[in-house]
C-alpha positions in Angstrom: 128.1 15.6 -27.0 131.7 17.3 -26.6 132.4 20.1 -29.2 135.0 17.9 -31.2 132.3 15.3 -32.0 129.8 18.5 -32.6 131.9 19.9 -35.1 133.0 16.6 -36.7 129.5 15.8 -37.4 129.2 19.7 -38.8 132.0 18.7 -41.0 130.7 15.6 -42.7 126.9 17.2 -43.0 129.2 20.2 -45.5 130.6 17.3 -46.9 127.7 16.0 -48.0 128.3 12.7 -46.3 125.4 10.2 -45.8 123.3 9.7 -42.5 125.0 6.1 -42.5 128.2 7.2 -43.4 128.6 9.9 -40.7 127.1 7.3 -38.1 129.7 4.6 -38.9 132.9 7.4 -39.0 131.9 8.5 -35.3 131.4 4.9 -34.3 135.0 4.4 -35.4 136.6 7.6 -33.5 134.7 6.8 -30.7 136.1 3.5 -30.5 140.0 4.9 -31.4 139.0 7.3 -27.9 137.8 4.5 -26.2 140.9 2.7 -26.9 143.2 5.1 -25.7 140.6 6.8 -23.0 141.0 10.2 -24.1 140.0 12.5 -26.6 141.2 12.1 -30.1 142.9 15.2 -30.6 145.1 14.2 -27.8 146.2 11.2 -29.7 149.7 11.2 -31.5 151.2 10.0 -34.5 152.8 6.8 -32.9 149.8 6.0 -31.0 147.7 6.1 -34.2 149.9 3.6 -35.5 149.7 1.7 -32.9 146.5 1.6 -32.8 146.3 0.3 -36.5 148.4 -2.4 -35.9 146.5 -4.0 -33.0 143.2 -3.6 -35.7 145.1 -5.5 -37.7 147.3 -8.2 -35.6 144.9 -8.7 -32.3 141.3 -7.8 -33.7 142.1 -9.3 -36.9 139.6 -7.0 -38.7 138.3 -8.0 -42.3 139.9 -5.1 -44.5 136.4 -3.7 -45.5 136.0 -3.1 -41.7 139.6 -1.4 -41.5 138.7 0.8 -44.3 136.1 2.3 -42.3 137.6 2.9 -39.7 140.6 4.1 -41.7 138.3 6.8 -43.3 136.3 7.5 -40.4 140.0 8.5 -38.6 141.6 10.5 -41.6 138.4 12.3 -41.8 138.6 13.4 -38.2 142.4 14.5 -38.5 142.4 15.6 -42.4 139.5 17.9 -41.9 138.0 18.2 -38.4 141.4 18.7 -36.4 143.1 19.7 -40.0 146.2 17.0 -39.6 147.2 15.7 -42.4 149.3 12.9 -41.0 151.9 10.8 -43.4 151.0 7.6 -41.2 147.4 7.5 -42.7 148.3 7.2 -46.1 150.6 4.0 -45.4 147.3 2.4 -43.9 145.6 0.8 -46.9 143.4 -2.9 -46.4 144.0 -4.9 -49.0 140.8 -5.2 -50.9 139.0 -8.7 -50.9 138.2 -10.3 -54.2 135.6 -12.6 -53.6 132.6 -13.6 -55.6 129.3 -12.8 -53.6 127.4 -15.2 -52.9 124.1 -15.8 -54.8 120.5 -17.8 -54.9 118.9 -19.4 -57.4 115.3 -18.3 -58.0 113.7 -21.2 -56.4 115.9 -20.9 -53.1 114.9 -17.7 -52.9 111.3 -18.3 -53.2 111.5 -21.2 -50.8 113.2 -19.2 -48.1 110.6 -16.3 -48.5 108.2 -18.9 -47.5 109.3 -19.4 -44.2 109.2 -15.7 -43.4 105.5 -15.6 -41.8 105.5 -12.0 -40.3 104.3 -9.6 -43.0 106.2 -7.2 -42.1 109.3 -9.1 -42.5 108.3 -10.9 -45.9 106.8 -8.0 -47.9 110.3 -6.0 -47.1 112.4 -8.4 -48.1 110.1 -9.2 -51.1 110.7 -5.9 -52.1 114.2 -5.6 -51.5 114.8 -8.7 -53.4 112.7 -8.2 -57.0 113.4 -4.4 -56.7 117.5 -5.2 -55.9 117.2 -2.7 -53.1 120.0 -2.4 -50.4 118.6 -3.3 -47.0 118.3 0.3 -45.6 116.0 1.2 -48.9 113.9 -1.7 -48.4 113.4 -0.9 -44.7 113.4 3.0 -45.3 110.9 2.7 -48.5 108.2 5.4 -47.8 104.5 6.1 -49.2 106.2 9.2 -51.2 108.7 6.7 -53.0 105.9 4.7 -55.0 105.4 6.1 -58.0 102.0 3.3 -59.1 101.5 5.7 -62.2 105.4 4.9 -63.7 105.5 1.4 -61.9 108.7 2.4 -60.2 110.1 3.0 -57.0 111.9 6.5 -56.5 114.4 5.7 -54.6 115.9 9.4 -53.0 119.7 10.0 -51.8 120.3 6.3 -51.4 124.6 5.2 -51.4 126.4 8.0 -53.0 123.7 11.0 -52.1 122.3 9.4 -55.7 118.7 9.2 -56.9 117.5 6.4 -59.2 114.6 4.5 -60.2 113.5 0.8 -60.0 111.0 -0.9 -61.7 108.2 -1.9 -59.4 106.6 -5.0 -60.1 102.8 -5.4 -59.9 103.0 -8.0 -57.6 105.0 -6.2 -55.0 102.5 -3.2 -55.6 99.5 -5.1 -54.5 101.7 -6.5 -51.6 102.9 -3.1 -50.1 99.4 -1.7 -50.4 98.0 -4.5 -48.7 100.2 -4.3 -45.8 100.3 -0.9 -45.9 96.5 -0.5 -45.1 97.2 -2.7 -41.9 98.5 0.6 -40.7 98.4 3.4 -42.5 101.4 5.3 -41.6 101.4 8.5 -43.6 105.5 8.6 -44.1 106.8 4.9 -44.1 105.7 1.7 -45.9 107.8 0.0 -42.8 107.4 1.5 -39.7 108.9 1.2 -36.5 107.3 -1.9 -34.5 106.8 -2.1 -30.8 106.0 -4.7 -28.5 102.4 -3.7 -29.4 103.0 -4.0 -32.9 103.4 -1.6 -36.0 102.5 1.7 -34.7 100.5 4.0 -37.2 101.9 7.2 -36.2 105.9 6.1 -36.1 108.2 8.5 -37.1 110.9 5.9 -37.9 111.9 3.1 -40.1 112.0 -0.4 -39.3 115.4 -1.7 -37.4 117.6 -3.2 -40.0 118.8 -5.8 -37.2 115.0 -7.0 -36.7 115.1 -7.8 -40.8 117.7 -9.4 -40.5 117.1 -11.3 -37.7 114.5 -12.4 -39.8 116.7 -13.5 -42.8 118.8 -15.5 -40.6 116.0 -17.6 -39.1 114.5 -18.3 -42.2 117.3 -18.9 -43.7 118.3 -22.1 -41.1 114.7 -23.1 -41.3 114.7 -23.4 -44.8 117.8 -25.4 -44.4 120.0 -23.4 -47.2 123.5 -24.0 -46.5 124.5 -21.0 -48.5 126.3 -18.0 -46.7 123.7 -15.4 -47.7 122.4 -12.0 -45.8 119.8 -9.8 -47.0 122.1 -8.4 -49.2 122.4 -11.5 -51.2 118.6 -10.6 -52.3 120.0 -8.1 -54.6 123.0 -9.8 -55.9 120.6 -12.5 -56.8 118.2 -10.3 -58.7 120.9 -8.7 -60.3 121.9 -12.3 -61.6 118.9 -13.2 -62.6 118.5 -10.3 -64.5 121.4 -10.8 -66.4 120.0 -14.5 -67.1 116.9 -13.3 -68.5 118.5 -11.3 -71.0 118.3 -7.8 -69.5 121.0 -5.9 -70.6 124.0 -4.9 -68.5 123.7 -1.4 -68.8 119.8 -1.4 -67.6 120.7 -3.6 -64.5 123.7 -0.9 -63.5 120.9 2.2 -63.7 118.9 0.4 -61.8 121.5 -0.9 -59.5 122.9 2.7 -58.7 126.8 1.6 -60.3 129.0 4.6 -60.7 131.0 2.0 -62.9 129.9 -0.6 -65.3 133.1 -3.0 -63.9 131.5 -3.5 -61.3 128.4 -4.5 -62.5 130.1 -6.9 -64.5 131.3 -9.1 -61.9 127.7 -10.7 -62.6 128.5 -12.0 -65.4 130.8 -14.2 -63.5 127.7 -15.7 -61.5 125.6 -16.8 -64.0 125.3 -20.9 -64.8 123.4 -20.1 -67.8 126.0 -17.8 -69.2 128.8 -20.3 -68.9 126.9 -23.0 -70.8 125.9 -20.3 -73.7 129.8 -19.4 -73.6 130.9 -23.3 -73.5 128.4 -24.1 -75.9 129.8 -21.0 -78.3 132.7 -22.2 -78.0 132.2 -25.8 -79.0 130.7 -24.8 -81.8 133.5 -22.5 -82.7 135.8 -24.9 -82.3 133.6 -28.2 -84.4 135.1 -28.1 -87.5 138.8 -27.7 -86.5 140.7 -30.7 -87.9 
């Protein structure tokens, strides 16, 4: 590891950044060095521009990709090599406003069906009807189940936050079940190896192998919907909101900083649009 990398990841850990977050940032500066085959703090202004650009024309990234990379570079230069440079304030991806995409309840019961490894459906289980993010599903360990609450603890998630879930009873007797196949002490998910899962891991599951898993099951099940794992918890989130649960309880429990954006939900839901066109008929029934 060279001492510019050393002390950019010393950086980040004072900032407070996440394990993810300080991952994906090097990723990014390793791939501006690539680019230009030689150390970032050899890099000038023009070439950082440059370099932008052909992110942007020839690698046509999506604009949540150039963001990353985009904060991944400032943070190098802001507060590693202390370089405050004009050009990366002009950089700034357009945000995307699309609508995620979401499941009804029975599609995603019939595509958990075709998941036959337990490993891979009791994860996903989870992360779908306790609207986990895929790296809290797979990262869920013994010390996060709270049976005596019914809730999942759910410790420096996105945002260095804590919050609680509620933990179904169903899910409960499911993790414990496949839990006992092991026994790992630490995680409810540990790392498999050609052998199997291995009792004594001292890792998580890979994300990629969950999602591997999605992916199959999702063209076996024959869904022609654009979903990923993460589309479990956009789901329960709007199926929440159809049941009645409040919008304030699904942000808690969805980690939100802001309620906006929690509300794009309510955008998702058939049965809200017939209550609202149904209001409004009604509103509008004894107009002459």
């Amino acid at each position: 590891m060279t001492p510019l990398r050393q002390r950019m990841i010393e950086d980040m850990q004072l900032r407070g950044l996440s394990h993810n977050t300080q991952l994906a940032y090097v990723r990014v500066v390793n791939a501006l060095a690539t680019h230009y085959n030689k150390s970032p703090d050899q890099i000038s202004k023009e070439e950082l521009r440059s370099y932008f650009v052909y992110l942007v024309n020839e690698r046509q990234l999506a604009p949540s990709s150039c963001t990353v990379a985009l904060c991944g570079i400032k943070f190098l230069f802001d507060y590693t090599l202390k370089r405050q440079w004009t050009i990366l304030e002009l950089v700034r991806p357009q945000k995307q406003k699309k609508q995620p995409v979401v499941l009804s309840r029975e599609e995603v019961k019939h595509l958990l069906s075709y998941i036959r490894k337990d490993c891979y459906r009791v994860c996903l289980t989870t992360i779908y009807a306790c609207g986990l993010r895929i790296s809290e599903g797979t990262g869920l360990q013994v010390g996060h189940i709270d049976s005596a609450r019914m809730q999942l603890h759910l410790q420096l998630s996105k945002g260095n936050k804590d919050r609680r879930v509620p933990l179904p009873d169903n899910v409960l007797q499911q993790l414990r079940q496949f839990w006992v196949t092991h026994g790992n002490p630490v995680w409810i998910f540990p790392k498999r190896t050609r052998g199997g899962v291995v009792s004594n891991a001292t890792s998580a599951m890979s994300l990629n192998c969950v999602s591997e898993a999605f992916k199959a099951a999702l063209n076996e099940s024959r869904i022609t919907k654009a979903a990923t794992v993460h589309t479990l918890r956009h789901s329960w989130a709007t199926h929440l909101l159809e049941a009645g649960v409040h919008l304030r309880q699904i942000q808690v429990w969805l980690g939100h900083a802001s309620l906006n954006t929690t509300a794009l939900y309510t955008h998702l839901t058939q049965k809200a649009e017939t209550v609202a066109q149904t209001q409004l008929n009604e509103l509008i029934a004894n107009l002459p």
